[in-house]
FIDOFI-196318 format. One record per residue (C-alpha): residue number from 1; x negated, y negated, z negated. Coordinates in pm, 1 decimal. Each point is the difference from the previous one (the first is absolute). Layout:
FIDOFI-196318
@i:NUM&xx:X&yy:Y&zz:Z
...
This chain:
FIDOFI-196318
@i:1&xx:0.0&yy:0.0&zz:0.0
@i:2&xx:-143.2&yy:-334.3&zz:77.1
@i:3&xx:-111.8&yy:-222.3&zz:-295.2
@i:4&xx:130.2&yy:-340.6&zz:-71.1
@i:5&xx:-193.2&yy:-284.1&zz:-101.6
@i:6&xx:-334.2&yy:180.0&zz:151.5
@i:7&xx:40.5&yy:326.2&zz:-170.5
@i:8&xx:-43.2&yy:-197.8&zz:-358.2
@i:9&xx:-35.3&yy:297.5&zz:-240.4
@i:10&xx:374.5&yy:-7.5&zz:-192.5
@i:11&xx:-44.0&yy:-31.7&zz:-391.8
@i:12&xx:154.2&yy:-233.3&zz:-246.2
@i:13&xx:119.9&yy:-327.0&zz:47.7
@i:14&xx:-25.8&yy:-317.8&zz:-210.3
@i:15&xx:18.0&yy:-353.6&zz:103.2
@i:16&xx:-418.2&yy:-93.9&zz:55.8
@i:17&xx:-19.4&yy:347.3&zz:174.9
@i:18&xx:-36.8&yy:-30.8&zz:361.7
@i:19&xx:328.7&yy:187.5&zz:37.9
@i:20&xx:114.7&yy:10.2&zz:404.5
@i:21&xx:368.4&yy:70.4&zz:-75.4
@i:22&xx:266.9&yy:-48.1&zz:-203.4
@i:23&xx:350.4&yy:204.4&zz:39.2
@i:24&xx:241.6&yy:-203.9&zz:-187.6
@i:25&xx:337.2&yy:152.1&zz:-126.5
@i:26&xx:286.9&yy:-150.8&zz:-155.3
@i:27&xx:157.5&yy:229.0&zz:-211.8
@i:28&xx:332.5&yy:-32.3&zz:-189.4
@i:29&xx:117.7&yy:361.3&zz:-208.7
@i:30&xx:-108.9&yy:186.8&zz:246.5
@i:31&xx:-29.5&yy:277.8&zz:-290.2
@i:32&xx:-205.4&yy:356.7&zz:80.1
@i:33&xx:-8.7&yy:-61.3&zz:344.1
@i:34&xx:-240.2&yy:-255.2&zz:-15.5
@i:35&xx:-272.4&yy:268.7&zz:-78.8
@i:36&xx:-32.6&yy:207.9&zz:331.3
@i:37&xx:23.5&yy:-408.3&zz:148.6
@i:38&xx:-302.7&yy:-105.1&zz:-167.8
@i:39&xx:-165.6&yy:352.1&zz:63.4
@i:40&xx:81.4&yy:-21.3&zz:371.8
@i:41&xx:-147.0&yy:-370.8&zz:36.9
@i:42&xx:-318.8&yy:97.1&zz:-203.0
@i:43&xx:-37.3&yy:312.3&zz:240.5
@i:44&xx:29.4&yy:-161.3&zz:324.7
@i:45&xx:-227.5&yy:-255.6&zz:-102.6
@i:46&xx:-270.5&yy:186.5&zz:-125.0
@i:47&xx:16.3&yy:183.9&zz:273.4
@i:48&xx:-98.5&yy:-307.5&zz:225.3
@i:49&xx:-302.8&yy:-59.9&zz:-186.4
@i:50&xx:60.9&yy:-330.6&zz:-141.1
@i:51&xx:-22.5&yy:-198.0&zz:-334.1
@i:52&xx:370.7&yy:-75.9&zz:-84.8
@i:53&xx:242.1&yy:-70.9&zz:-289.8
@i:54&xx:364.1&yy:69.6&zz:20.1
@i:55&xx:199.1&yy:-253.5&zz:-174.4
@i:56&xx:296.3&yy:87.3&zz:-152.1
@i:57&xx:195.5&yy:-317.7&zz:-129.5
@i:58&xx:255.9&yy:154.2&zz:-230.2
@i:59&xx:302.1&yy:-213.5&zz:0.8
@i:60&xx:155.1&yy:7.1&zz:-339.6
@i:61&xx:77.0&yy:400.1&zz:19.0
@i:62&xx:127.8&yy:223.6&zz:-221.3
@i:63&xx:-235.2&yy:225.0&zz:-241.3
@i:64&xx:39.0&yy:343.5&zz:240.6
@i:65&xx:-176.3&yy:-258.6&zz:230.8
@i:66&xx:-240.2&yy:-136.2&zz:-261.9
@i:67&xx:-78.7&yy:353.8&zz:-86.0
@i:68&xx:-55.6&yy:102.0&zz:354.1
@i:69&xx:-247.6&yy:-292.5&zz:91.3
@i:70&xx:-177.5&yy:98.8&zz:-373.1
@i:71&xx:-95.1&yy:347.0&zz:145.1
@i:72&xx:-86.7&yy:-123.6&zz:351.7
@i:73&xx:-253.4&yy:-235.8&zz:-136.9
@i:74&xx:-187.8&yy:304.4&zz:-160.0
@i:75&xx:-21.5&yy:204.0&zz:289.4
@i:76&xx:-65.4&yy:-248.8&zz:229.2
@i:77&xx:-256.2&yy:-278.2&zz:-63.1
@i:78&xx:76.4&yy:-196.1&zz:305.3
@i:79&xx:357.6&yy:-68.8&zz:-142.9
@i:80&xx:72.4&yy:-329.5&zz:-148.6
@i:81&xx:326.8&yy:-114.6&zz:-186.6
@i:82&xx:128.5&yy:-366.6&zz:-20.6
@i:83&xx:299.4&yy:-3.1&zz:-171.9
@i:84&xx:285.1&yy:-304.0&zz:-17.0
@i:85&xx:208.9&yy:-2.4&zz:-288.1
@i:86&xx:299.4&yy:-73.4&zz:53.3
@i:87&xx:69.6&yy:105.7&zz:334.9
@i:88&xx:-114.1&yy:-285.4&zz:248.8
@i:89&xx:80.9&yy:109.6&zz:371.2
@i:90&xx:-193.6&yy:131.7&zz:249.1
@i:91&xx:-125.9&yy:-330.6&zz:168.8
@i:92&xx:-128.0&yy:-89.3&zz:-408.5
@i:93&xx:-145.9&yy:307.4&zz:17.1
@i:94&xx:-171.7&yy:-25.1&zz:357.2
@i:95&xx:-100.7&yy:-329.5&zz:-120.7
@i:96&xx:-155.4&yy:114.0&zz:-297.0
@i:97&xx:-221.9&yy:266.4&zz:201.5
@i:98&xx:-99.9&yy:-213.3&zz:255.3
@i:99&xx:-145.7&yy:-248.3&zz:-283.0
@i:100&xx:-166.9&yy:259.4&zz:-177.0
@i:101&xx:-113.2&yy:271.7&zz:227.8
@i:102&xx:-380.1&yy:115.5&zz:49.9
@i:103&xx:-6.8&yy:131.2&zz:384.9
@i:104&xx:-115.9&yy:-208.4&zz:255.0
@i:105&xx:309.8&yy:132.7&zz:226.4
@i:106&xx:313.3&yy:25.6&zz:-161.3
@i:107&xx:310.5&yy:241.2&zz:99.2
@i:108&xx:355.5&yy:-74.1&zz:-131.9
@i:109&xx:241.9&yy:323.0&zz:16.1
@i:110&xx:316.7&yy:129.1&zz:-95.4
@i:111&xx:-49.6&yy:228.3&zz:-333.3
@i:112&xx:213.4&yy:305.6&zz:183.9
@i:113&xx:-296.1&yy:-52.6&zz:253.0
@i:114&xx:280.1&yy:28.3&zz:264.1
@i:115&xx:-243.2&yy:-142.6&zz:289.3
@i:116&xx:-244.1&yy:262.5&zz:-57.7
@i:117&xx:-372.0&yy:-51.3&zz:-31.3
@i:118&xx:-109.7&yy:110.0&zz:312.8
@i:119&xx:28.0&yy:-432.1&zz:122.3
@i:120&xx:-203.6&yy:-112.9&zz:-186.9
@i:121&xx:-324.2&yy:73.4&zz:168.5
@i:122&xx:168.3&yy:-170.7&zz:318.6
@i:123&xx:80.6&yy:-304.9&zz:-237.0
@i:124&xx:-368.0&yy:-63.7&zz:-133.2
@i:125&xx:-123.9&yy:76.8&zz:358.4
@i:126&xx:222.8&yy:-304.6&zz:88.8
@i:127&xx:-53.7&yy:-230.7&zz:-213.4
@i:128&xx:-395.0&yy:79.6&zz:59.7
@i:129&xx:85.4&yy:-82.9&zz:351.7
@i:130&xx:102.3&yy:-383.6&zz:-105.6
@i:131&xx:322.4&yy:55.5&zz:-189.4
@i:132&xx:69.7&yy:-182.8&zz:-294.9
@i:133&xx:316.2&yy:169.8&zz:-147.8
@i:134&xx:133.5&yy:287.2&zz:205.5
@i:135&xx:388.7&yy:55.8&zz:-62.2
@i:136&xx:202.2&yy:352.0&zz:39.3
@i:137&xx:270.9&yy:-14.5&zz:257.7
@i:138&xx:284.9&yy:257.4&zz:1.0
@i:139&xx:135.0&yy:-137.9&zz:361.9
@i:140&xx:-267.8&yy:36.7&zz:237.1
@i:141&xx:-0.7&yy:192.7&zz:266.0
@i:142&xx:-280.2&yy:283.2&zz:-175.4
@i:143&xx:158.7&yy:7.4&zz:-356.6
@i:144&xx:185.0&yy:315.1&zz:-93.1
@i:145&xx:268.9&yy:-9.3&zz:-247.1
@i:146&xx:105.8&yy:359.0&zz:-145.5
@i:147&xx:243.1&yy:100.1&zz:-199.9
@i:148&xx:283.7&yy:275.2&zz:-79.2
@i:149&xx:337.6&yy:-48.4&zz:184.4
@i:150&xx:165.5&yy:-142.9&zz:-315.1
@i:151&xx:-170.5&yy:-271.8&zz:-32.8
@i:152&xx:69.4&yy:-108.3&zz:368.8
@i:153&xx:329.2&yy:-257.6&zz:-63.5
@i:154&xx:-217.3&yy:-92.5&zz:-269.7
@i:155&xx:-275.0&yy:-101.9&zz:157.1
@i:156&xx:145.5&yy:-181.9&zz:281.3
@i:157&xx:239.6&yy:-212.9&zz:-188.8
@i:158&xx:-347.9&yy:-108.0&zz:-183.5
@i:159&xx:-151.0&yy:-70.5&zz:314.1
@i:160&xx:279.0&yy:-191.5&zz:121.4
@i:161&xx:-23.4&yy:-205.1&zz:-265.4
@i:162&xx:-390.6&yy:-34.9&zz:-15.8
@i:163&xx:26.3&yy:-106.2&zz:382.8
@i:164&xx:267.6&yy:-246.7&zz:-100.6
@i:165&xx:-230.1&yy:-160.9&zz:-306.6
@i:166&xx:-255.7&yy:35.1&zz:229.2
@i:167&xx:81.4&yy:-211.8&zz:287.8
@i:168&xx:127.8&yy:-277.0&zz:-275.6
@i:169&xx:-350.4&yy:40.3&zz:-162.3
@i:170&xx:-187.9&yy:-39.3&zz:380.9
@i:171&xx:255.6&yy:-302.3&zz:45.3
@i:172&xx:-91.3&yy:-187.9&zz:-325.8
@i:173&xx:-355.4&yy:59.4&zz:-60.2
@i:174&xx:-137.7&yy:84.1&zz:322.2
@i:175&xx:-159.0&yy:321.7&zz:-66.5
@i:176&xx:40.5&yy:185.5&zz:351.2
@i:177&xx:-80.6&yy:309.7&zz:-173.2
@i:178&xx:252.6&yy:307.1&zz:37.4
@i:179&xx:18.8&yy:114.4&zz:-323.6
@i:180&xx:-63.1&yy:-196.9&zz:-298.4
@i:181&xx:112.0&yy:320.6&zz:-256.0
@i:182&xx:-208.7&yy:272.4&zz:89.3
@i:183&xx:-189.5&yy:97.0&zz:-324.8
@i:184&xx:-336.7&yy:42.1&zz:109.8
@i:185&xx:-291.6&yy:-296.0&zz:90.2
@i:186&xx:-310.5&yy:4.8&zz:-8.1
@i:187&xx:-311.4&yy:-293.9&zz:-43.3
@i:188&xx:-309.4&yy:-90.6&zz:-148.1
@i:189&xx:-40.0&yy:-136.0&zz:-355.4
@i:190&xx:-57.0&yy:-346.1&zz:79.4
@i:191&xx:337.2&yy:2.2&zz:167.1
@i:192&xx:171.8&yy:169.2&zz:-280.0
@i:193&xx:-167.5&yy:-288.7&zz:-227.1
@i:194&xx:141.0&yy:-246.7&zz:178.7
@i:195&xx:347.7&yy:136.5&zz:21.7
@i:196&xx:34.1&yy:60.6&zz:-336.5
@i:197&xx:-83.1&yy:-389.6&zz:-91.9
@i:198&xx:306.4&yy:-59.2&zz:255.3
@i:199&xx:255.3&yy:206.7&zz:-65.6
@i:200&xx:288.9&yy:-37.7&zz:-231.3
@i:201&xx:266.9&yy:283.8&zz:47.9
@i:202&xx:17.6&yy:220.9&zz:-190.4
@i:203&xx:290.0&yy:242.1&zz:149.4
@i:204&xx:198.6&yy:60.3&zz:318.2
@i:205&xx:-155.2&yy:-255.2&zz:227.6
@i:206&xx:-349.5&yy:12.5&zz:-94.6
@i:207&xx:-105.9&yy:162.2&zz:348.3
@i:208&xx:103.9&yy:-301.4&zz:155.3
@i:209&xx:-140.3&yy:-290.6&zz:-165.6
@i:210&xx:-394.9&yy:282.0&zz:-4.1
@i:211&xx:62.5&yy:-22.8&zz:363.2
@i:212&xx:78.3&yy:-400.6&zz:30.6
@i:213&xx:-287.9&yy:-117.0&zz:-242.0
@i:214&xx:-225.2&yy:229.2&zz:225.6
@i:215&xx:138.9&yy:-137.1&zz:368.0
@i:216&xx:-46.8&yy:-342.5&zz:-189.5
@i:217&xx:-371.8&yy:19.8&zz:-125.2
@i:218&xx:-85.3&yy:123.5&zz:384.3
@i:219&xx:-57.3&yy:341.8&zz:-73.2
@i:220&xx:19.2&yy:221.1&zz:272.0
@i:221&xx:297.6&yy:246.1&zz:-49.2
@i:222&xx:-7.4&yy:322.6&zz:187.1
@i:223&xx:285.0&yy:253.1&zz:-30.3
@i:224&xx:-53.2&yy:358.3&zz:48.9
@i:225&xx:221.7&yy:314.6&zz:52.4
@i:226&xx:105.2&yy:218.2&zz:-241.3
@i:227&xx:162.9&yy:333.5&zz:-154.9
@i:228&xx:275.4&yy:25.7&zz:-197.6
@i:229&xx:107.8&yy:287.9&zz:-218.0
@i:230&xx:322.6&yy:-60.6&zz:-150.3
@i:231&xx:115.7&yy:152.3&zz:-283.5
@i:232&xx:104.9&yy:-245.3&zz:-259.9
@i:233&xx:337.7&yy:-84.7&zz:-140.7
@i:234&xx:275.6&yy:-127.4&zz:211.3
@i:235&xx:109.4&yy:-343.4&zz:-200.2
@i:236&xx:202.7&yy:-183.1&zz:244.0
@i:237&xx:205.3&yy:-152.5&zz:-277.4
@i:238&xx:-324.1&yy:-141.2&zz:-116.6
@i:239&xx:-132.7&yy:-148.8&zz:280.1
@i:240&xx:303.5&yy:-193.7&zz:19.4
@i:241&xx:20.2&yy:-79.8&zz:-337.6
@i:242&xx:-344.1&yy:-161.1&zz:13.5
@i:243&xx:99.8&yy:-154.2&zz:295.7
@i:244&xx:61.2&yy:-338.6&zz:-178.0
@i:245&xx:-348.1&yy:16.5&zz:-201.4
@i:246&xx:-139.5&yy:54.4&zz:332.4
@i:247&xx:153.6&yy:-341.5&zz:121.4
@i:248&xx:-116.0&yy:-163.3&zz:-306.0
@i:249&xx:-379.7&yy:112.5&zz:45.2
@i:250&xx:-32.6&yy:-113.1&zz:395.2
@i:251&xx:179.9&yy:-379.5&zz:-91.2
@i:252&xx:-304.6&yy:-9.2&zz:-276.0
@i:253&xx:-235.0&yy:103.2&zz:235.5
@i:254&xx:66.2&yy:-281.2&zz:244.8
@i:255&xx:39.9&yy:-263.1&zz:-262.9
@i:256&xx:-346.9&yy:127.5&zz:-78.9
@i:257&xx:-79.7&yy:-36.7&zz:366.4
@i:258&xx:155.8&yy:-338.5&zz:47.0
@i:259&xx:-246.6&yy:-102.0&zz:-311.6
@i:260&xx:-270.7&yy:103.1&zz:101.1
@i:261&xx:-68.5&yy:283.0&zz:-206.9
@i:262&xx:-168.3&yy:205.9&zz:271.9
@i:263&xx:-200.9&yy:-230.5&zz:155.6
@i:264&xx:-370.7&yy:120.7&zz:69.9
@i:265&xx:-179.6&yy:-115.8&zz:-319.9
@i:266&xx:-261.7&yy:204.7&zz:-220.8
@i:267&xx:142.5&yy:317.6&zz:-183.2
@i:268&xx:14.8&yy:-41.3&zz:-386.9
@i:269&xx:87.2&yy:337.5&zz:-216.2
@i:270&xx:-70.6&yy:84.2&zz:-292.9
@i:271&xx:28.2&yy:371.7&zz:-113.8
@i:272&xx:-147.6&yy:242.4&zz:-272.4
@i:273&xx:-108.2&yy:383.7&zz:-33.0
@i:274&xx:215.9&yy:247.0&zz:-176.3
């Protein structure tokens, strides 16, 4: 398998270590599953050859989680826990591990890992090609979406609507991207820096206003294809339930933009070690 990073020998990560990746995962009572997760991250990485950490930014969970994370971080010494307390959101939580994370390229994923791992390596070979942030996109023309025949009406009702927040999201921020939502991008720390002084979300909307602070600082956005293995839970009802939260989010994020919050300036974070 072909190294990352140079073929960096993998080992344990702390920030001052010259660690080439960080896998970042917000997690929120994700309970006993969460241990073949970690275990399959920390496999496929070591496998590449590299230095990493996976970062596990535990959202306010319950204690099977706690517990679960606990055991991880003796059997694995590449795994690292932040934990929020109370429960912040997952753009708080992205936030968080952007300001505080040790790789020099940094990887943002789902904590199902429902994109795989397999596109990665094509993400860090892009953004060594010139990219600055490199965003999953569910629509293009390569990406595969699977899934069982259940969750079919599902699924296109969702994308229905995410085409229909979309094209109101191109329209008022000018993003031309073609999916804002997928939960997988990729950059390199000084990017993730800079972000995190920027943004403010911490929910629903958070994708959006990453994207729009990036476009703004003239950082150049790449979107690759991806995979898609569904096989969450089917929560129509909550979609639009949060539907008005979602609203809420994208007026603050252009009053942000109308005041200049993500105007090119010089990134200012502060974070701290667990």
């Amino acid at each position: 398998m072909k190294p990352w990073g140079g073929g960096r020998r993998a080992g344990s990560a702390r920030i001052g270590s010259p660690v080439y990746l960080s896998i970042v995962l917000p997690v929120y009572n994700s309970g006993v599953r969460l241990a073949d997760v970690v275990a399959r991250v920390v496999s496929h990485c070591r496998a590449h050859s590299t230095l990493f950490e996976l970062l596990v930014v535990d959202d306010g969970s319950d204690e099977e989680t706690r517990a679960t994370l606990a055991t991880a971080q003796r059997e694995h010494r590449e795994l690292r826990v932040l934990r929020n307390a109370p429960n912040r959101g997952k753009g708080y939580s992205i936030r968080r591990a952007y300001a505080e994370c040790a790789g020099t390229h940094v990887v943002f994923t789902d904590a199902e890992l429902p994109y795989g791992l397999d596109s990665i390596e094509a993400a860090l070979a892009t953004i060594d090609r010139g990219a600055d942030l490199v965003i999953g996109s569910r629509v293009l023309p390569d990406s595969i979406v699977r899934m069982s025949p259940e969750h079919f009406p599902y699924i296109f009702a969702r994308h229905l609507l995410g085409r229909t927040m979309l094209r109101a999201v191109n329209l008022i921020f000018g993003l031309a991207v073609s999916d804002t939502q997928c939960g997988f991008k990729v950059c390199r720390q000084p990017v993730a820096r800079y972000l995190a002084s920027r943004l403010t979300i911490d929910r629903f909307a958070f994708d959006v206003e990453l994207i729009l602070a990036a476009k703004k600082a003239g950082y150049r956005i790449v979107e690759m294809p991806v995979q898609l293995n569904y096989t969450g839970d089917m929560t129509t009802v909550r979609v639009l339930r949060d539907a008005p939260v979602v609203l809420r989010d994208l007026f603050r994020i252009k009053l942000a933009d109308w005041r200049g919050r993500y105007e090119p300036g010089e990134a200012v974070v502060q974070y701290h070690v667990e």
